[in-house]
N, C-alpha and C positions, 0 to 999 in steps of 0.2 A: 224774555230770558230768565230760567230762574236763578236769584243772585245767590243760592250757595252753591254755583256751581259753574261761578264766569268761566273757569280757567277752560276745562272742556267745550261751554258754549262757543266760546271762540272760534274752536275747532269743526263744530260739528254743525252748527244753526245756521239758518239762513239758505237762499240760491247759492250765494257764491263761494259755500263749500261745500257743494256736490262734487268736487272730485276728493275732498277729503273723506267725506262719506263713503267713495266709490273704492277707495283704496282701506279703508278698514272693515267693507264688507267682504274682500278676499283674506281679509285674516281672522273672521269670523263675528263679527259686529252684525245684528239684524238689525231690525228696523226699530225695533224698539229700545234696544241699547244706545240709540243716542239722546234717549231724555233720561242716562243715568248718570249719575257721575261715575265718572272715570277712577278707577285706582290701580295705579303703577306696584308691579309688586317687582321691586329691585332685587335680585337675585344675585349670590355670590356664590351659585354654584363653579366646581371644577374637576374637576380628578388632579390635577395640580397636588392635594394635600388631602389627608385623611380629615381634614377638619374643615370640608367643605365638598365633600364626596356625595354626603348626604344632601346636600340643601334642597336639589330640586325638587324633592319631594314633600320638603316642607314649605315651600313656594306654589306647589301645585295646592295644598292645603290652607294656605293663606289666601289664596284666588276663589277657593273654593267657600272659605268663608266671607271674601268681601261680595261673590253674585250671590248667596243665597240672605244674605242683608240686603241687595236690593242695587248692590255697585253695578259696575261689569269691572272686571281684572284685564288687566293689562301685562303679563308678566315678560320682565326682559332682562338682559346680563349686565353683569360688570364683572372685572377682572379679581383677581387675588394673586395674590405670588404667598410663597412656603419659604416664612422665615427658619423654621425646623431643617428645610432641606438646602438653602441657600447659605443657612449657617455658615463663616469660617472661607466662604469664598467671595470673590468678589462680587457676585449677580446678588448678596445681601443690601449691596447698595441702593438698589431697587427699591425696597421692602419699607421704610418710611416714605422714600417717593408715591410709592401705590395707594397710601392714603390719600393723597392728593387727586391721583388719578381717580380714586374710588370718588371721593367727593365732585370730581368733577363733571365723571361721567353720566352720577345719577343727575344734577341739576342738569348736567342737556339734554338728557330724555326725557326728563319730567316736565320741563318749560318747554322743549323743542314741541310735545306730544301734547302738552296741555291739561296734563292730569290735576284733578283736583284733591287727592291725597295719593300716597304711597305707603307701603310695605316696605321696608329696608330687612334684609337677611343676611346675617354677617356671623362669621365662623372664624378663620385665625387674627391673628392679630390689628392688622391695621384696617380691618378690612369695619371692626366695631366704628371708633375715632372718626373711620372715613363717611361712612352711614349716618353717623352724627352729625356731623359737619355738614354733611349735605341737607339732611331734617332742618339745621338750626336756620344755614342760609337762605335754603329753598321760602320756608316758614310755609310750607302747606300741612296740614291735615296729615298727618305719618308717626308710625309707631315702628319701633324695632324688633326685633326676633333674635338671640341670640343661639345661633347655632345647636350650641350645647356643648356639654365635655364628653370626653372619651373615657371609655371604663381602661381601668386599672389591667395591668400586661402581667406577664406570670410573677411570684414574687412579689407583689405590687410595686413593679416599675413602671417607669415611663420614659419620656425623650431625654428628661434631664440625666437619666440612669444611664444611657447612650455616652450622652456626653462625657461626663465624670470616670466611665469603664473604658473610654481613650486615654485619659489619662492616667489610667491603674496599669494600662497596658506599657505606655510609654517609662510608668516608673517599676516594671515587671512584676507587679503583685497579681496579674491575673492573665491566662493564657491566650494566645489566637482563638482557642474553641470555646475562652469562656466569657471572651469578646462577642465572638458571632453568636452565642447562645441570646447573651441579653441583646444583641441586635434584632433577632429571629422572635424575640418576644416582648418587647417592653411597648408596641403599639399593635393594638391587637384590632383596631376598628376605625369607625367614623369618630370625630369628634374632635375638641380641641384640647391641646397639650392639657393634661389632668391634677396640675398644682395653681394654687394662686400664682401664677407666671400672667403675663398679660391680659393673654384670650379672657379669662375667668374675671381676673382683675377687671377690666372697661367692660366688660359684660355687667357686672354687678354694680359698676357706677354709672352706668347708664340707665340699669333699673331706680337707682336712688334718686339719678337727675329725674325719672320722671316721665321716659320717653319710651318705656317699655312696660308689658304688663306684669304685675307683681306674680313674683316668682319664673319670669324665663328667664335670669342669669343663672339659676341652681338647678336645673334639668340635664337628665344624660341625654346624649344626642339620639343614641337609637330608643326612644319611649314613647307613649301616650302622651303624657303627657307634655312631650315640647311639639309633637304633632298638633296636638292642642292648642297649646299655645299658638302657633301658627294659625291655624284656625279661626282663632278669637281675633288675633289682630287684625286679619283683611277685614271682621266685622266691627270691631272696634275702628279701623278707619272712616267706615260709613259711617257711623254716629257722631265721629269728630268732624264730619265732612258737612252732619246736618246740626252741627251744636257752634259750629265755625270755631271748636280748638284747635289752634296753633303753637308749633312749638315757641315762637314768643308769647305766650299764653301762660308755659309751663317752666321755659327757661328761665333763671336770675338770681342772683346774688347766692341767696339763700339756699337753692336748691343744687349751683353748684360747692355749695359749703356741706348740704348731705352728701355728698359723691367723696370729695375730699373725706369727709369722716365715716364713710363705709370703709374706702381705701387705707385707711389707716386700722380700722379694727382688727379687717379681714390681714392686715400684715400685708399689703397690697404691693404691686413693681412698681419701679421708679417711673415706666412708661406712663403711670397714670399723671405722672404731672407733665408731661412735653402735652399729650389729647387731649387733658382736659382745657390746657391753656388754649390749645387749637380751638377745641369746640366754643370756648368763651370767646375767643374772636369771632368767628363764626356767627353768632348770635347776637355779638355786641353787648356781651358783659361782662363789666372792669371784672378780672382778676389776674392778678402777679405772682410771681414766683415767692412773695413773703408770705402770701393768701396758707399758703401751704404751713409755714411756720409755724401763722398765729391760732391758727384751728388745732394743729397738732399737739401744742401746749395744754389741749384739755381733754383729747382725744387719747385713751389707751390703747395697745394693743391688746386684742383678743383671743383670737383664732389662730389655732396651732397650726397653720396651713405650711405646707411646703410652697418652694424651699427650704429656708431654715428652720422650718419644723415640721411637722410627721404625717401631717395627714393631707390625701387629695379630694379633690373637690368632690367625688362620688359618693365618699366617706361622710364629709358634709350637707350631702342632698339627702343621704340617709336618714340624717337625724332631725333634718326641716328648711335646711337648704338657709339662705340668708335671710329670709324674713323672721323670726326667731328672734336674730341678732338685729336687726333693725327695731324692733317695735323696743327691745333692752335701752338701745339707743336715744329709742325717744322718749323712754319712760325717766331715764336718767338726763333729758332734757337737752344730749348732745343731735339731735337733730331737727330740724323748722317742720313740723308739724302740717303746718299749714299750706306748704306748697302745693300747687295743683299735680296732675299728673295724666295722663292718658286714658284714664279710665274715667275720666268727666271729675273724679273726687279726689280730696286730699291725702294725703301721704299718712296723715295721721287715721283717715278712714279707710284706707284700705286695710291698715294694721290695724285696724279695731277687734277684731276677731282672731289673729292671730296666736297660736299655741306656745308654749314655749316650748325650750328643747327638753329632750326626755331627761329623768333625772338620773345619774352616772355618768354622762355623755364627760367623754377628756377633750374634744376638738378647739370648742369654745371657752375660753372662762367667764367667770363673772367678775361683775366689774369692781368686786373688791381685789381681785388674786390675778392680775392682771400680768402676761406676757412682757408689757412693756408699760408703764405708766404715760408714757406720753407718745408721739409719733416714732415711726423707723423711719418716716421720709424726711431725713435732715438736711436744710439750705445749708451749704456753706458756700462764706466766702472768705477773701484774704489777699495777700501781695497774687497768688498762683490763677483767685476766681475772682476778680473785681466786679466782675457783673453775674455771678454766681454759678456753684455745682450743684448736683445733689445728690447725694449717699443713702444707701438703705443701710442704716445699722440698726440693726434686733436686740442688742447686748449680746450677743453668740460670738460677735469679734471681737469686742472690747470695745472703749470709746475713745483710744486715741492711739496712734500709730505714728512714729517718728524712725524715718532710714532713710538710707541713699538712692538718690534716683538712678534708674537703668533705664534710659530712655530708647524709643522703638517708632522708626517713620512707620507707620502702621500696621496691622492686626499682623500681618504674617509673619510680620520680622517679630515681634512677640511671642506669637505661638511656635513659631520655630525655636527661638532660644527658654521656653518654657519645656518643651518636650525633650528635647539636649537634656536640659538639666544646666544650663547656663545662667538660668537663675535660680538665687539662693534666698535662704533668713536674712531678713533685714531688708531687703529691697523693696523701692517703692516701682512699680511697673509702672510706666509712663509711654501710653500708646496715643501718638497725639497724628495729627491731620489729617484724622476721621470725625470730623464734626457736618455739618448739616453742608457747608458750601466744601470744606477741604474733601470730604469723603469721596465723592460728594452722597448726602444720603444716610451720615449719621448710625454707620454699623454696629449691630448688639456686639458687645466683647461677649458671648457665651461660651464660644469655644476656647478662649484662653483663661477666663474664669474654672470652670470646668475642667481644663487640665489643672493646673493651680489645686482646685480640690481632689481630683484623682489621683493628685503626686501629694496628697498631705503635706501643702503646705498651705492653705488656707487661713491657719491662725500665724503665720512667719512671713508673709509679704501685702503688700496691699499693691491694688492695681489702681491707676489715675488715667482718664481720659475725656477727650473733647467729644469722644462718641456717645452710646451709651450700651443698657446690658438691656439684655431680656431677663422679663420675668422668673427666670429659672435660674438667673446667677446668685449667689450668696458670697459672702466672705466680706474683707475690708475693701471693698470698692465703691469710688466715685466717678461718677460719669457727668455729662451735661456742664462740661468746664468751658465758662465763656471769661471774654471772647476765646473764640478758638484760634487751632494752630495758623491755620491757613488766613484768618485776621490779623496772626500777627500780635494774639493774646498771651500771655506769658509763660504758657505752658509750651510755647515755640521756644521760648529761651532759654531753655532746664538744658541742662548740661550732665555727663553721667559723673556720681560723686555728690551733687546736688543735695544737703542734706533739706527732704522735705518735710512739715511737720502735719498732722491730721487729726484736730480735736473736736469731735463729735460737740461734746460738751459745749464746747464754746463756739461750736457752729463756724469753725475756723480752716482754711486749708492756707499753707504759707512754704514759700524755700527761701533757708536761712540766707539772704542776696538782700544787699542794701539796694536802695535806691537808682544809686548812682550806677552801681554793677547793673541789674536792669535795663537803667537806659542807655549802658553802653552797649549790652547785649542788643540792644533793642536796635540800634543804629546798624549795627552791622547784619541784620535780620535780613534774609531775603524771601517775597514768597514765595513755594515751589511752581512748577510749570502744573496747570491744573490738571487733572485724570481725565478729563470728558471734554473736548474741544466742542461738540454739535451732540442735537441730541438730546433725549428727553433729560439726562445729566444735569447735560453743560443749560438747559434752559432753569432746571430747580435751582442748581448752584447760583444763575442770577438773580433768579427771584425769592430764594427762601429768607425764612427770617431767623434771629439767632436761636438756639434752643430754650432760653430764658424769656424766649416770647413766642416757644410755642410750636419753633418749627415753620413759623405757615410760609405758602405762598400767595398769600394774596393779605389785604387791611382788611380792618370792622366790614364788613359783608352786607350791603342792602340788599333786603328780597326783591327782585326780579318784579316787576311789572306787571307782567302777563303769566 
């Protein structure tokens, strides 16, 4: 048997698996493809979503490069759901679940089958995190591909343009036909949503973890070069396949402390700390929700990226895309140098070569003139987050917000009295048991974010929640408030009137309620009747973990045996 290559021998060696044999040569396996190893190329194709439209064909590309290395390919599906079009309804609920599902699915095709590396291909949001997760626990031989972005809609809009033009409509600044104009054009292709919002965001921490080839988180989805990039990964798996790297190899401390400090340059979404937490359990390496804190205190922000600033990620592939901004990183000593990575060499050799950005570019600054001197991913806690929130603030909203709560049993009731005009200046929005088990499933607030800024009042209220936002929200909002509603965490006992208070600065979220008020609130607390009695739901709700750890379903993760 040759030993870099048990997992397939299993399957394929020997008498007594001639009918394994017999059954992979009707899906095209010869005679000779069984003294190769095997590589799974995990596909997250769909028509589901413009940001996975594309993939098959960058899967047929990734197959194509791991047989002419010497593999055979194996290519096969996993799901995606469209957090862009599930938005603001309830089938969002889904949408954090499907990383679980994603993660699930590849580790039992890949053990069921017996592959000895994999291709992971991941396009909208959970679908990154999930590919992840599955690489860390799996620990075979595997690289990832990140889908790519989508080019910029007329105007240079995109989905978040959508959103925000609901709520210009609800507060009459813009007409039915000039509604459906920016509907008709603000996604014009394949690709994933086109601002540092998620997709872009774990795309490019996942290149910094290590587990992707340098430069596929900054490629447009329809190009050469992320075709490419596919390409090289199926052949880059065979050489991790013959070098015996493993994602515990590449995974650790360190290398999630680069991802953290990419995410924070780039002005990254809140989502990257719920995955990355995930992906660390996954792997089995300690990191917590202060992990985030203590890195961000040295960490600037950088990149003018949208959301809260001007430019989309297409803009910034232009000028060199995220390696640029990395090798700055590590020239200024804020990144481990030394981490391993997919490409057999260090994080610091890959960037040896590396150009900088051309000179006039406005996207990125330098690290003297810096966006934000320290992190926009701020932990808070307090009486409201005893086991912690976390807030994007840019300085665009200011750093502390103090009003009365308007509380809301979840997103609709929200978005209904946000579009009314029911809510005003001074309010604190409190959309509470949509957290990970109350949701169940942990819904983006984007569409009530999004109207919020469509009705110009983004710098006049702040939104608070046990759910969280997508990448594309801005304004004074916190999400990821544990424990949550449906535990029975104190954001269940906010009452309207509630004066709340919210200081960045001090990393603090608090409602002016003594003790004693609290636990009398707390005594008469009931939990609701849950939303999902049976069903892939009502199964995560029992099994997930809080958002302050990550979301998962499942503990520390050993690799699989076989």
């Amino acid at each position: 048997m040759n030993d870099k290559r048990p997992h397939s021998s299993i399957v394929v060696d020997g008498v007594a698996q001639a009918p394994s044999r017999a059954m992979l040569r009707a899906v095209g396996f010869t005679g000779t493809d069984f003294n190769k190893p095997q590589v799974g190329i995990a596909s997250t194709w769909s028509m589901v979503t413009p940001c996975n439209m594309h993939i098959n064909e960058l899967a047929e590309a990734a197959a194509m490069g791991a047989d002419e290395a010497g593999a055979k390919s194996v290519p096969f599906n996993t799901i995606t759901v469209s957090d862009g079009i599930s938005m603001g309804t309830p089938g969002m609920r889904y949408s954090l679940v499907s990383r679980e599902v994603i993660a699930d699915s590849i580790e039992a095709v890949v053990c069921a089958q017996g592959f000895d590396g994999f291709v992971a291909i991941g396009g909208c949001d959970k679908n990154m995190p999930g590919c992840a997760m599955a690489m860390a626990r799996i620990d075979r031989p595997s690289v990832f591909v990140y889908g790519g972005t989508i080019a910029l809609g007329a105007q240079r809009r995109d989905v978040i343009s959508v959103f925000e033009a609901v709520g210009q409509k609800a507060a009459g600044t813009i007409t039915d036909e000039q509604l459906r104009e920016v509907e008709r054009t603000a996604i014009p292709g394949p690709g994933s949503c086109g601002g540092m919002y998620t997709a872009n965001t774990m795309a490019s921490a996942i290149e910094a973890l290590g587990l992707s080839l340098p430069g596929s988180s900054a490629q447009k989805a329809i190009s050469q070069a992320k075709r490419a990039d596919s390409h090289n990964a199926g052949a880059t798996v065979h050489r991790l396949i013959e070098r015996g790297i493993k994602p515990s190899d590449i995974l650790s401390r360190e290398s999630f402390e680069n991802a953290i400090t990419l995410v924070i340059a780039l002005e990254g979404s809140t989502n990257a700390v719920l995955h990355l937490l995930a992906i660390a359990n996954a792997a089995g390496v300690p990191l917590e929700l202060d992990d985030f804190t203590r890195v961000g205190q040295r960490v600037p922000v950088l990149a003018d990226m949208r959301p809260a600033g001007q430019f989309a990620m297409t803009e910034l592939i232009d000028i060199g895309g995220i390696q640029p901004l990395m090798r700055m990183l590590l020239e200024a000593g804020l990144l481990h140098g030394g981490c391993l990575t997919v490409t057999g060499r260090s994080l610091a050799e890959n960037l040896a070569e590396v150009a900088p950005y051309p000179a006039g570019q406005r996207i990125v600054r330098p690290l003297d003139d810096p966006i934000k001197p320290d992190s926009h991913l701020v932990v808070l806690r307090g009486n409201l987050a005893p086991d912690g929130a976390v807030a994007k603030i840019t300085g665009h909203e200011g750093l502390r917000f103090t009003g009365r709560a308007r509380c809301f049993h979840g997103e609709e009731a929200a978005m209904g009295a946000i579009m009314s005009g029911a809510v005003g200046k001074g309010d604190v929005i409190v959309v509470r048991y949509e957290g990970p088990r109350g949701g169940p499933g942990m819904r983006e607030m984007l569409s009530p974010t999004s109207a919020i800024n469509g009705r110009g009042l983004s710098g006049d209220v702040a939104l608070i929640t046990d759910g969280r936002f997508s990448g594309g929200s801005h304004g004074f909002v916190i999400g990821h408030i544990t424990p949550e509603a449906f535990d029975g965490g104190p954001i269940a006992l906010l009452a309207d009137g509630d004066e709340v208070t919210i200081d960045a600065e001090r990393r603090e979220i608090n409602v002016k309620l003594s003790d004693a008020e609290l636990a009398s609130r707390q005594a008469d607390w009931r939990a609701p009747q849950p939303y999902a009695e049976k069903g892939l739901l009502a199964k995560y709700a029992k099994l997930v973990s809080s958002a302050s750890e990550g979301a998962v379903t499942d503990g520390p993760h050993q690799p699989p045996s076989s």
